[in-house]
ZADREN-80802 format. One record per residue (C-alpha): residue number from 1; chain; residue in one letter; x, y negated, z. Coordinates in pm, 1 decimal. Each point is the difference from the previous one (the first is absolute). Last residue first. Layout:
BEGIN
+-----+-------+------+----------+----------+----------+
:  nr : kette : rest :        X :        Y :        Z :
+-----+-------+------+----------+----------+----------+
: NUM :     A :    A :        X :        Y :        Z :
...
+-----+-------+------+----------+----------+----------+
//
This chain:
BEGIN
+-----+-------+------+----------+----------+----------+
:  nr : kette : rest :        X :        Y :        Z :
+-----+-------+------+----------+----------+----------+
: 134 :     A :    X :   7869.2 :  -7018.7 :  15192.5 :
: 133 :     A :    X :   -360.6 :     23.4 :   -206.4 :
: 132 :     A :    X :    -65.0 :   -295.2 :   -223.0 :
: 131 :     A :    X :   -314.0 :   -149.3 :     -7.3 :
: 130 :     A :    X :   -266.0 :    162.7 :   -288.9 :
: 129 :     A :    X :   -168.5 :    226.2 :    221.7 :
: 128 :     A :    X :    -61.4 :   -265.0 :    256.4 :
: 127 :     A :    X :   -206.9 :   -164.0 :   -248.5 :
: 126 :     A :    X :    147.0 :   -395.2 :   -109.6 :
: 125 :     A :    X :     -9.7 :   -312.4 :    130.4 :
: 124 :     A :    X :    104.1 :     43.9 :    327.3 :
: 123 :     A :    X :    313.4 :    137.0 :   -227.0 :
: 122 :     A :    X :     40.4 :   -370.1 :   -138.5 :
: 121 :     A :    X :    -34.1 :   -214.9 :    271.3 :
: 120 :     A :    X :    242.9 :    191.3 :    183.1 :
: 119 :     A :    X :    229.8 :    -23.8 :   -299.4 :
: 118 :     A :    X :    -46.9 :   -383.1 :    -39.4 :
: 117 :     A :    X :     90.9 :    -20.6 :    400.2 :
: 116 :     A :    X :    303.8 :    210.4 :     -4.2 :
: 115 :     A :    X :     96.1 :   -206.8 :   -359.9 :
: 114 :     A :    X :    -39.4 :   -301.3 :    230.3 :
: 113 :     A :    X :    215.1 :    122.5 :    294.3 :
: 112 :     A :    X :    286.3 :    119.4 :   -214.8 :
: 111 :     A :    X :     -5.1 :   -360.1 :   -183.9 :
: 110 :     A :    X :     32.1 :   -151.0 :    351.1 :
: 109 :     A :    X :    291.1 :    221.6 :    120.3 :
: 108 :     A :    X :    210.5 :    -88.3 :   -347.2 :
: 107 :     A :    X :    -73.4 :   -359.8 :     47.0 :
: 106 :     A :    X :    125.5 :     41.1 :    418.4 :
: 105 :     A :    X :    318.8 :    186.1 :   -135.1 :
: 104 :     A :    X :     99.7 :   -269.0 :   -246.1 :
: 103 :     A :    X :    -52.4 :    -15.2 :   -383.9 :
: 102 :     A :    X :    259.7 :    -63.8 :   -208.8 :
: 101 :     A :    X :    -84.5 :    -60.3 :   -349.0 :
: 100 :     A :    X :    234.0 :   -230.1 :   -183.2 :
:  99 :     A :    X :    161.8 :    251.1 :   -208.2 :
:  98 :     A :    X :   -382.8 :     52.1 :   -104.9 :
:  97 :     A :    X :    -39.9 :    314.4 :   -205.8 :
:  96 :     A :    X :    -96.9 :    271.1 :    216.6 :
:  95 :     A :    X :   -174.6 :   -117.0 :    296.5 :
:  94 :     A :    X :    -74.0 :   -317.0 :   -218.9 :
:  93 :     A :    X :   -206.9 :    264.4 :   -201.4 :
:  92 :     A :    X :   -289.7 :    209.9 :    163.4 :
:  91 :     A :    X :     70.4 :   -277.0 :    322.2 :
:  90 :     A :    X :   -167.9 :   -251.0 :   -203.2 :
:  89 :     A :    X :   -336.6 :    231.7 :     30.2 :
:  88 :     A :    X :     70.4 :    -34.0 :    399.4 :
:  87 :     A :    X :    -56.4 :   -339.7 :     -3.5 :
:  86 :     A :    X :   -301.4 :     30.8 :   -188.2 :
:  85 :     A :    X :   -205.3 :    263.2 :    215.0 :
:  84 :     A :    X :   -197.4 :   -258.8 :    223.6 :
:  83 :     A :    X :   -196.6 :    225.5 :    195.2 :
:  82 :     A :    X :   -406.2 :   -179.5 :    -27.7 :
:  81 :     A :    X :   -144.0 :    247.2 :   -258.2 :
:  80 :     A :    X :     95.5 :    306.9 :    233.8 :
:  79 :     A :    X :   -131.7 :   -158.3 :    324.8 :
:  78 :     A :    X :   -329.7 :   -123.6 :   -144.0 :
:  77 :     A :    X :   -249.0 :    342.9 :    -33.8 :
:  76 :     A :    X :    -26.9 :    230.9 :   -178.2 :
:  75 :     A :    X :    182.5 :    184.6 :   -276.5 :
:  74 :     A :    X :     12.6 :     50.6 :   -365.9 :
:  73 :     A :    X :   -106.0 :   -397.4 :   -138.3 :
:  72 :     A :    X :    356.4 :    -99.1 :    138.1 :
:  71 :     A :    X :    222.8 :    330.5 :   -200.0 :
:  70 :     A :    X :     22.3 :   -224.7 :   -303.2 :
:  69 :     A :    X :     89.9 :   -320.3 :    214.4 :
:  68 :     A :    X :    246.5 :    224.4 :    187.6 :
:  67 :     A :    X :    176.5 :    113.8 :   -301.8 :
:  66 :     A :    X :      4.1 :   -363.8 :   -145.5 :
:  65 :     A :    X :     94.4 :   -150.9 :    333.3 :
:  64 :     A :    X :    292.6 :    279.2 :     38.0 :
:  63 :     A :    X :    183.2 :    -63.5 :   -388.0 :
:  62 :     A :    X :    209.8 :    281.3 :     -1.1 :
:  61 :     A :    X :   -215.1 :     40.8 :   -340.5 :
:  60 :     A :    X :    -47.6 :    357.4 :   -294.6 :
:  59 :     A :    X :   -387.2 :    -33.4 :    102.6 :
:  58 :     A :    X :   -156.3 :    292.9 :    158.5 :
:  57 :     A :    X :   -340.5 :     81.3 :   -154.8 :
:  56 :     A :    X :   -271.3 :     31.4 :    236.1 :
:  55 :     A :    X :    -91.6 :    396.8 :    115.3 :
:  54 :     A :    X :   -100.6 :   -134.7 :    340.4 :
:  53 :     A :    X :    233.4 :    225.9 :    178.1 :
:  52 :     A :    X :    263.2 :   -142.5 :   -281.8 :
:  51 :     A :    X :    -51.1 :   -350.5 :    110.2 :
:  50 :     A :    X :     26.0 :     86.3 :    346.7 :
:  49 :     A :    X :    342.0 :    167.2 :    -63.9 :
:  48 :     A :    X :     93.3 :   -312.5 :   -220.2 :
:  47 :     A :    X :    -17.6 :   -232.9 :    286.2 :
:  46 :     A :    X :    225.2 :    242.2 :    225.7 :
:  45 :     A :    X :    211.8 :     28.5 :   -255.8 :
:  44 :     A :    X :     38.4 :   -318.5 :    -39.4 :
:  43 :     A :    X :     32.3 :   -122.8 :    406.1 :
:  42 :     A :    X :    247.3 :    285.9 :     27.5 :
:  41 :     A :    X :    258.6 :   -187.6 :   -315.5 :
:  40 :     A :    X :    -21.9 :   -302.3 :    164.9 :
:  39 :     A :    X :    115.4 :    194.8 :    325.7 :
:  38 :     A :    X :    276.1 :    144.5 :   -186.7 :
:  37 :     A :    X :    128.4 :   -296.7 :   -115.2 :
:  36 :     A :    X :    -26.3 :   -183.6 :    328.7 :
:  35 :     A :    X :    197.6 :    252.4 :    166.3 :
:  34 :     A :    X :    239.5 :      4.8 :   -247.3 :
:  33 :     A :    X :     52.9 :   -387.7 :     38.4 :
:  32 :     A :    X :     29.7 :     93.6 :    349.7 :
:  31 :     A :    X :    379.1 :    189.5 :    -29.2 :
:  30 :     A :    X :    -55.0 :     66.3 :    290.3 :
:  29 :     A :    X :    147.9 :    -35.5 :    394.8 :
:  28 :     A :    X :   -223.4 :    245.3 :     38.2 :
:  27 :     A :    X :   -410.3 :     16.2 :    113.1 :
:  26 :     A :    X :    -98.1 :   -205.2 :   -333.5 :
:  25 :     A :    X :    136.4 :    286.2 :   -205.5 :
:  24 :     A :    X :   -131.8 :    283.7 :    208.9 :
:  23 :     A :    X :   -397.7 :   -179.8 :    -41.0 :
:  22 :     A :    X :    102.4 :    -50.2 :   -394.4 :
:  21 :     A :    X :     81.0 :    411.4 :    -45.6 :
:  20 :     A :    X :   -279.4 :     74.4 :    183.9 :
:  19 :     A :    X :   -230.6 :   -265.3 :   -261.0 :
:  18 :     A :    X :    171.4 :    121.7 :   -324.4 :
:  17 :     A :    X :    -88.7 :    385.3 :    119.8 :
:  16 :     A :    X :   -357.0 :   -119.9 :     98.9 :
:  15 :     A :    X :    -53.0 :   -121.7 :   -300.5 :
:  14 :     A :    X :     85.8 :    296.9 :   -168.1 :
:  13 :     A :    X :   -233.4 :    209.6 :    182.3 :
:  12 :     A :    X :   -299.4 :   -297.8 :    -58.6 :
:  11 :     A :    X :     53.2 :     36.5 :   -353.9 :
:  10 :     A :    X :    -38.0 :    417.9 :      9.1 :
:   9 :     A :    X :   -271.6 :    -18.9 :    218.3 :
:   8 :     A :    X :   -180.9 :   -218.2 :   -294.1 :
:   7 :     A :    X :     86.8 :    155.3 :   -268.9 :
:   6 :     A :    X :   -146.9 :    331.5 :    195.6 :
:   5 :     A :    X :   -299.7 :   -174.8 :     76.2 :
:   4 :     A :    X :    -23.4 :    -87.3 :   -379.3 :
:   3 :     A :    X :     25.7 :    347.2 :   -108.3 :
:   2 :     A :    X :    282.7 :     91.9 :   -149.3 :
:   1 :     A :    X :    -50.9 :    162.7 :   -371.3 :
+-----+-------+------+----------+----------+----------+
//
């Protein structure tokens, strides 16, 4: 059985992957719904990774404000409780399913900067051994 700093790592890894491939995304001429997909899908696993450090149960959601509301009472201080996750939550299916769902370059560069900032917030809040090593 994994230990839950492993679970953890292991999260964060995977996050990282949907986050480098969102940061190329935004830098191209697109497509930027993809980007915005695949940084809903970084801000989750980063959410679950600190869940599974602190050995909570990881809900079945792409549902951001739940994760992060679960994951509030784990770390200190304001910054983390005040992002405001929802827009990118919508971004877990209207990427996908939304014929109407066109995001622009500037959108796609503004979800990329919040999931940096959620995933900052989340490795400062966890042991150095746990972070992800490059």
């Amino acid at each position: 059985m994994k230990r839950n700093s492993d679970l953890a790592r292991g999260w964060l890894k995977k996050g990282d992957s949907d986050l480098a491939d969102a940061r190329r995304t935004s830098a191209s001429d697109g497509p930027y719904d993809t980007a915005c997909f695949h940084v809903q899908q970084a801000a989750e696993k980063y959410l679950k990774g600190l869940l599974a450090y602190h050995g909570q149960p990881i809900p079945h959601t792409h549902d951001l404000e739940e994760l992060q509301s679960l994951c509030v009472p784990l770390v200190s201080g304001t910054g983390f409780r005040g992002l405001e996750l929802e827009e990118l939550s919508d971004y877990a299916v209207s990427a996908r399913y939304d014929f109407e769902f066109w995001p622009d370059v500037a959108a796609a560069k503004e979800a990329v900067r919040l999931a940096e900032t959620l995933r900052a917030h989340v490795v400062s809040a966890l042991p150095e051994s746990v972070r992800p090593r490059s």
